[in-house]
GUKE-300490 format. One line per field, with one value per residue: x, y, z of N, C-alpha, C in turn; chain; residue in one letter. Coordinates in steps of 0.1 Angstrom, whole numbers, plus 5000, padded with zeros to 4 digits. Layout:
N
nc1 <- c(X  ...)
nc2 <- c(Y  ...)
nc3 <- c(Z  ...)
cac1 <- c(X  ...)
cac2 <- c(Y  ...)
cac3 <- c(Z  ...)
cc1 <- c(X  ...)
cc2 <- c(Y  ...)
cc3 <- c(Z  ...)
mol <- c(A  ...)
type <- c(A  ...)
//
This chain:
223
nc1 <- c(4811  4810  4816  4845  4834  4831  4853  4852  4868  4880  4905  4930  4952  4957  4967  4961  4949  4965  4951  4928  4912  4901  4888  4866  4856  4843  4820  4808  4797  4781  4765  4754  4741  4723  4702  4695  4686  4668  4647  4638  4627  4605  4594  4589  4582  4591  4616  4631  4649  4671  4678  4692  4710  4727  4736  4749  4767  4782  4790  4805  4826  4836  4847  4865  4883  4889  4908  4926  4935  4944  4966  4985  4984  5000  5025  5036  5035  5060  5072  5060  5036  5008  4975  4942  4922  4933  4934  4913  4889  4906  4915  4936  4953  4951  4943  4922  4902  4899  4892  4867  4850  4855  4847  4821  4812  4810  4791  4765  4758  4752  4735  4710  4711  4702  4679  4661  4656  4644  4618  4606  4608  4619  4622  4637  4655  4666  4692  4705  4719  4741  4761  4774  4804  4814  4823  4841  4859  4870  4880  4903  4919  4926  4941  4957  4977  4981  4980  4994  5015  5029  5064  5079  5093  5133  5143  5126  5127  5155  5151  5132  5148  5172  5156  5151  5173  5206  5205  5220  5250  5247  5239  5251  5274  5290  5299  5321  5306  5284  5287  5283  5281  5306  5342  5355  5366  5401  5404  5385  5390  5418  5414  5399  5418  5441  5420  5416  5441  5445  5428  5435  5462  5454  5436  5459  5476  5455  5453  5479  5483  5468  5476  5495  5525  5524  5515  5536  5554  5551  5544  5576  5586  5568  5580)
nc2 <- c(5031  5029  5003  4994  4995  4965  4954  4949  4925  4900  4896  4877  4850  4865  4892  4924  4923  4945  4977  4979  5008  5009  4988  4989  5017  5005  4990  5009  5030  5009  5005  5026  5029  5008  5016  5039  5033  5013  5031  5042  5025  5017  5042  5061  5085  5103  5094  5089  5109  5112  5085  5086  5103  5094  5069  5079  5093  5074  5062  5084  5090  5061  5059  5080  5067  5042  5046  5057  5032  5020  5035  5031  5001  5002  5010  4994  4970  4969  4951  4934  4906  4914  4906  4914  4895  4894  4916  4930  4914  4902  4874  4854  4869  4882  4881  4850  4865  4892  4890  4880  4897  4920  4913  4906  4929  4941  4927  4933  4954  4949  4936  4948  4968  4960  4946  4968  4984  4967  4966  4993  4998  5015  5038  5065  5049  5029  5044  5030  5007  5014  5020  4996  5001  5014  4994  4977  4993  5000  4970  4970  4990  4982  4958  4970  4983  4966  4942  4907  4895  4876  4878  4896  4880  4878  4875  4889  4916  4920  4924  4944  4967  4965  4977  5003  5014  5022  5019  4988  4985  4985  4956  4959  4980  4970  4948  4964  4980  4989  4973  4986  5012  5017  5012  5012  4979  4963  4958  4968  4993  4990  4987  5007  5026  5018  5023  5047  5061  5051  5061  5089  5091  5079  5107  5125  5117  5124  5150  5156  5145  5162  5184  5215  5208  5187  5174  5185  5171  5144  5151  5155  5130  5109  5119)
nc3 <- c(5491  5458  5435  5411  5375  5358  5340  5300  5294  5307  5331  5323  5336  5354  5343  5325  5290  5261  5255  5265  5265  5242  5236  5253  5245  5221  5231  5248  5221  5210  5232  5235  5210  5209  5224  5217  5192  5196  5211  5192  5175  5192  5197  5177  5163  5182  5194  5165  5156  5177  5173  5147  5142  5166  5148  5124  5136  5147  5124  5111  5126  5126  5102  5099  5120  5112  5086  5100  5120  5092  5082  5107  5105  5080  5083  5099  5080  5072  5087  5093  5090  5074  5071  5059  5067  5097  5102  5106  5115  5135  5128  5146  5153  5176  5210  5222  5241  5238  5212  5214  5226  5211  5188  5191  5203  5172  5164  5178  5170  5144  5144  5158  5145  5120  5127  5136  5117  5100  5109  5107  5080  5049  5062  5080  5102  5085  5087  5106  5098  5092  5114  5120  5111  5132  5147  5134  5123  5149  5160  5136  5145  5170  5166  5151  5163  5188  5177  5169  5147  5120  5115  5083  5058  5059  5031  5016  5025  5020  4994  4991  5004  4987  4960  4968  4968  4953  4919  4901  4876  4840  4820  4794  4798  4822  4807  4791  4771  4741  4712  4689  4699  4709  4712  4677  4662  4654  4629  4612  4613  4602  4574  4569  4573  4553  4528  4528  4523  4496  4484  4486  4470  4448  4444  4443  4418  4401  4400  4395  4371  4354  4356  4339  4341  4342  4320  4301  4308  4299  4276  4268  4270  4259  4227)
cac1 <- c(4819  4807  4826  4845  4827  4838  4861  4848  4877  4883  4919  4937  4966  4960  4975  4952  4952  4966  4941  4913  4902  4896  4875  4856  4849  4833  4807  4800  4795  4775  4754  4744  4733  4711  4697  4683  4679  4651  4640  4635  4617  4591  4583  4597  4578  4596  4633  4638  4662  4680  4685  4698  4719  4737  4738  4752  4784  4788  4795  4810  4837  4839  4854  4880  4893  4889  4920  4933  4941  4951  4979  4993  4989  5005  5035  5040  5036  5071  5084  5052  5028  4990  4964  4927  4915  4938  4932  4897  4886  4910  4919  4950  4964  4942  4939  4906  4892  4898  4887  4851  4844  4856  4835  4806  4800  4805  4781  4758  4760  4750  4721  4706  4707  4694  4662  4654  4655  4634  4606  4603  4614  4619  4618  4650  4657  4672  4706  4710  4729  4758  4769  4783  4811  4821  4829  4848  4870  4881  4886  4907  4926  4932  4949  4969  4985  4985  4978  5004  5017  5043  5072  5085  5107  5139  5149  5112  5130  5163  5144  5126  5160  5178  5148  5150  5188  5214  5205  5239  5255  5236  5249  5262  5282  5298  5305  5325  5298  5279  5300  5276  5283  5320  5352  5356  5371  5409  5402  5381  5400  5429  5406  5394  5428  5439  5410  5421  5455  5442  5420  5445  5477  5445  5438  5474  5478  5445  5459  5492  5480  5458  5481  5505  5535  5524  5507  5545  5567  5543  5549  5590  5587  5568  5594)
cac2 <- c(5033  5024  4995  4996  4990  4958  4956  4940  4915  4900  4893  4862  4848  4878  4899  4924  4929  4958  4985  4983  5017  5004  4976  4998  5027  4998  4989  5023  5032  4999  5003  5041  5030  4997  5023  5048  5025  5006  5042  5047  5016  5019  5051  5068  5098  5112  5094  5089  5118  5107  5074  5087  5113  5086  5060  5088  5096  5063  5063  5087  5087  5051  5061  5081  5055  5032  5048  5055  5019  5013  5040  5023  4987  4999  5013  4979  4961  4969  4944  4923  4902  4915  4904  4914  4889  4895  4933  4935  4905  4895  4863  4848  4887  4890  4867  4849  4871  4903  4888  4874  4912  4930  4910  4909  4944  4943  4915  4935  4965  4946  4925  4958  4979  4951  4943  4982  4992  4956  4970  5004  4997  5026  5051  5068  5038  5022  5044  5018  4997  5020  5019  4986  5010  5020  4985  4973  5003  4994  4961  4974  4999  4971  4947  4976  4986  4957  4923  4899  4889  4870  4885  4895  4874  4888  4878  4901  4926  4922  4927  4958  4976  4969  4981  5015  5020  5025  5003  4982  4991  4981  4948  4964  4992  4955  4940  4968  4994  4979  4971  4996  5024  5017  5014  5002  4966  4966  4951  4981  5006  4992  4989  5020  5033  5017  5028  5062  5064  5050  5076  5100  5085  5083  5124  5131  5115  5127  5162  5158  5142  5171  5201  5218  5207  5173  5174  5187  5160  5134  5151  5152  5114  5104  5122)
cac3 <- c(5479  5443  5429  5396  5362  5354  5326  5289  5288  5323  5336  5319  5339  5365  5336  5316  5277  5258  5244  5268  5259  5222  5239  5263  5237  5213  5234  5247  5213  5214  5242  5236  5194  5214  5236  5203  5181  5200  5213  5180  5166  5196  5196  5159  5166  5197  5195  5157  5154  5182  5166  5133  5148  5168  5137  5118  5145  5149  5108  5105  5133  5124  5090  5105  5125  5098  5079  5111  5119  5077  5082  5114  5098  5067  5093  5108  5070  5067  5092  5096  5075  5081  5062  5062  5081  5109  5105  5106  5124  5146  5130  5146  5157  5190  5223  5223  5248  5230  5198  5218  5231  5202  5173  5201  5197  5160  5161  5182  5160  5131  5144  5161  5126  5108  5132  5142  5103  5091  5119  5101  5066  5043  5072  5087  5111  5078  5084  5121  5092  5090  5125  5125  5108  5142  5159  5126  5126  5167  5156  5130  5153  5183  5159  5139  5172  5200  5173  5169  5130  5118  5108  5073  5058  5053  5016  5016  5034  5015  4980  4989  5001  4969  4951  4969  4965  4933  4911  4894  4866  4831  4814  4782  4807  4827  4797  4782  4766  4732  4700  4683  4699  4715  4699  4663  4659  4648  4610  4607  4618  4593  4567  4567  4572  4537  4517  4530  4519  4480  4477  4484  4463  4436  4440  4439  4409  4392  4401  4382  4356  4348  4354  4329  4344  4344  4304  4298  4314  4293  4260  4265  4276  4241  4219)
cc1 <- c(4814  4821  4829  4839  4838  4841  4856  4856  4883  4896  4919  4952  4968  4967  4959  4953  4955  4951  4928  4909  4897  4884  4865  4849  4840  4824  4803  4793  4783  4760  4742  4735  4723  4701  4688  4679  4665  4644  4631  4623  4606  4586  4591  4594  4586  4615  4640  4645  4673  4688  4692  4706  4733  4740  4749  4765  4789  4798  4807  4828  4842  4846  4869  4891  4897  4903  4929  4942  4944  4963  4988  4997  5001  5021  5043  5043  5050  5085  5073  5041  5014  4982  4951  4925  4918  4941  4923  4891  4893  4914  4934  4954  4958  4942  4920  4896  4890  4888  4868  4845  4845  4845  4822  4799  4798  4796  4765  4750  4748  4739  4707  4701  4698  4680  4656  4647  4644  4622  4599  4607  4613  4614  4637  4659  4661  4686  4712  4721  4740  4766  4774  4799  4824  4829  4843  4858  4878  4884  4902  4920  4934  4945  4966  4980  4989  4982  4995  5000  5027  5053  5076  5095  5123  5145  5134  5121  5147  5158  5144  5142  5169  5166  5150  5161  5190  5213  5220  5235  5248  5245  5257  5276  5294  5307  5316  5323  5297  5289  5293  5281  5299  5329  5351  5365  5390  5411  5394  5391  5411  5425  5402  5410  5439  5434  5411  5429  5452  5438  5432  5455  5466  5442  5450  5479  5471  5452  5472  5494  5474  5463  5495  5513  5530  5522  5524  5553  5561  5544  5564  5590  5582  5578  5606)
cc2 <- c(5025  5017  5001  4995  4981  4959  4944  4930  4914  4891  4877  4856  4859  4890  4901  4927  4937  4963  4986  4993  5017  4997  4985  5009  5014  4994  4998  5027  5020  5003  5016  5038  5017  5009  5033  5041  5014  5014  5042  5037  5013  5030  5062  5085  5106  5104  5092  5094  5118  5093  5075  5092  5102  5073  5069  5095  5086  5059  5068  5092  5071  5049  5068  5074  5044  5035  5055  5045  5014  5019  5032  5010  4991  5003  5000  4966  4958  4958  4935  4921  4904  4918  4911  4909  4890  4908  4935  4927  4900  4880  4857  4859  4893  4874  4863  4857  4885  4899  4883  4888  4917  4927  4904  4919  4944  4936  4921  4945  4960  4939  4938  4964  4977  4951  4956  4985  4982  4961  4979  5006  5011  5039  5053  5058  5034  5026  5039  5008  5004  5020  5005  4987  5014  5007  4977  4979  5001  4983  4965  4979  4990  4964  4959  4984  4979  4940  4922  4892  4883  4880  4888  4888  4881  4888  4886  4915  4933  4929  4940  4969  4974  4978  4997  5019  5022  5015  5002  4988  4978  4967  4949  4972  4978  4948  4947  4975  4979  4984  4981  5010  5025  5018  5007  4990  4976  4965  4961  4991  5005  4992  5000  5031  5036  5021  5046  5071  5061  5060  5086  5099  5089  5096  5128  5128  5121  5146  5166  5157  5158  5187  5204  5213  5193  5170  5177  5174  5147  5136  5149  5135  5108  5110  5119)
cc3 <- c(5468  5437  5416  5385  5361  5337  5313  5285  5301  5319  5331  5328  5352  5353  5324  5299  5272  5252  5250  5264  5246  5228  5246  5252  5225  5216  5243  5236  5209  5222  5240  5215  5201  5216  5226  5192  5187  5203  5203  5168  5175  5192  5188  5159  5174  5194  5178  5151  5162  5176  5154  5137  5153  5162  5129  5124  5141  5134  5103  5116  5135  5110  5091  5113  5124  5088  5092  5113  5102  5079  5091  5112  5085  5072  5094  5097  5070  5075  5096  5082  5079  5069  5066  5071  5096  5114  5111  5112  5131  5140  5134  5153  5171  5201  5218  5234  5243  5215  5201  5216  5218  5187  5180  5199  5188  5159  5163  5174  5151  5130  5145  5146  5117  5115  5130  5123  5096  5099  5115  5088  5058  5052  5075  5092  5098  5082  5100  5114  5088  5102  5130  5121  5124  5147  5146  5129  5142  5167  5148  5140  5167  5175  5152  5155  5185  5188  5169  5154  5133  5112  5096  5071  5053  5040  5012  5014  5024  4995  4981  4993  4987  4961  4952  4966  4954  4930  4901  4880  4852  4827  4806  4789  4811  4821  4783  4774  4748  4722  4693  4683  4708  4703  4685  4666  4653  4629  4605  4603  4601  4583  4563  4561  4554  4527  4516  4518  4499  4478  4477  4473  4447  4430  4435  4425  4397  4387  4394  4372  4346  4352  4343  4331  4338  4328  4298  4299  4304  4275  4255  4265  4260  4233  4224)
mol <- c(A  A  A  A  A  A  A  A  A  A  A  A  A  A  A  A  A  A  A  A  A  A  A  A  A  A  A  A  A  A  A  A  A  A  A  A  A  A  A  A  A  A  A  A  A  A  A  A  A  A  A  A  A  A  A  A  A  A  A  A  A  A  A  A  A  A  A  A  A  A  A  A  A  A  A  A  A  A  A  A  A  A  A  A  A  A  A  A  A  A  A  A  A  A  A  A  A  A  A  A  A  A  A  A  A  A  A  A  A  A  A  A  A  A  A  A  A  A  A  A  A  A  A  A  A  A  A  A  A  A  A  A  A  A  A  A  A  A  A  A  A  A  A  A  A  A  A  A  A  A  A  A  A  A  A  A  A  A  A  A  A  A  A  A  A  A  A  A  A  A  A  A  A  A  A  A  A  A  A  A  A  A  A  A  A  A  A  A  A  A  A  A  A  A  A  A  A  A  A  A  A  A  A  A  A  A  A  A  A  A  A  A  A  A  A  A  A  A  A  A  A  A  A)
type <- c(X  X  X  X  X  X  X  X  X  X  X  X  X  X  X  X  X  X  X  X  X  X  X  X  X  X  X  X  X  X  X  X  X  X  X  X  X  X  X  X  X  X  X  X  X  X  X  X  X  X  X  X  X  X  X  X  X  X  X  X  X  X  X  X  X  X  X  X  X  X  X  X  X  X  X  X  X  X  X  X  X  X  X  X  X  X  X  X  X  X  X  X  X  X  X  X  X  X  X  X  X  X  X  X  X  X  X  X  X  X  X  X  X  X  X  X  X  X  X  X  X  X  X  X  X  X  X  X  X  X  X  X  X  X  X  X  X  X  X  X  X  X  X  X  X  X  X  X  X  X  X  X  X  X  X  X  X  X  X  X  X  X  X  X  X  X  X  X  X  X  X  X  X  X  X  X  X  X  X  X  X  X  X  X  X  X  X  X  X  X  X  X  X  X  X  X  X  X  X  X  X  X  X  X  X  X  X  X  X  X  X  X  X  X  X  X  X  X  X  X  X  X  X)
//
């Protein structure tokens, strides 16, 4: 019987980590871009389309899983505190043995791409420096679904629900609605009401003065 492949993050405590398949697919992904990218910088002729080919997955299925793990971090924002560093590297949000393996391959990634591509400069073998894309992004993805943050604080927590709810009633509204556009004052009002009643008593009079009847009663009164 053929033993198991041993596992990229050996047993802590007898108890194993969440997310091996994150860890395991990043240095598959790993092992098979070593494996064409050196193809490729011995012999350029015969494997350099293999090597680009699998620089070029590695890229671009490393971008999908790159906003993959942002959606699920940004999920989790809402009751935890995750920064960058503890997104994307692992700082603080991973055991140390997850955090060795996982920025091992990135590490591997990134040394590989660089050497193979400085060997053959301005040749194909340059796009070996996009696949360190892939080991970022499973970093990314481990943490945004098994790391450990602190929690949000809850006068955090209490803020953002008011903010979404009904917002309170205005100050002017509280206080009574504004003097501008509410009721008039009393000293107006009776003011107004006075200056009324002149003017009228004033018409009524203009109007008697200046009709026959009235031009009559004014001439019996002198004689």
């Amino acid at each position: 019987m053929s033993e198991p492949a041993a596992d990229p993050v050996p047993a802590a405590g007898g108890e194993r980590p969440p997310g091996l398949g994150i860890i395991r697919a990043s240095w598959i992904g790993t092992a098979v871009f070593v494996i064409t990218a050196v193809a490729s910088a011995i012999a350029p002729d015969r494997f350099i389309a293999a090597g680009v080919a699998t620089s070029m997955v590695l890229f671009f299925v490393g971008i999908a899983v790159f906003f993959w793990a942002y959606a699920v971090a940004v999920n989790r924002s809402r009751t935890d505190l995750i920064g960058m560093g503890g997104l994307f590297f692992l700082a603080g949000s991973a055991p140390r043995p997850v955090q060795i393996s996982l920025l091992g391959s990135l590490g591997v990634q990134v040394v590989v791409g660089l050497a193979t591509a400085a060997v053959h400069p301005f040749t194909p073998l340059a796009f070996g420096v996009l696949a360190w894309m892939y080991g970022l992004a499973l970093c990314g993805l481990w943490a945004a679904r098994y790391g450990t943050f602190p929690p949000r604080p809850a006068e955090e927590k209490r803020g953002r629900g008011t903010r979404k709810g009904r917002a309170g009633p205005k100050p002017e509204a509280a206080a009574g609605g504004s003097p501008s556009r509410g009721r008039t004052t009393p000293k107006k009002s009776a003011a107004s009401s006075r200056s009324s009643s002149s003017s009228k008593s004033s018409k009524s009079s203009k109007s008697s003065n200046s009709s026959p009847a009235g031009r009559a009663s004014r001439g019996s009164s002198s004689r």
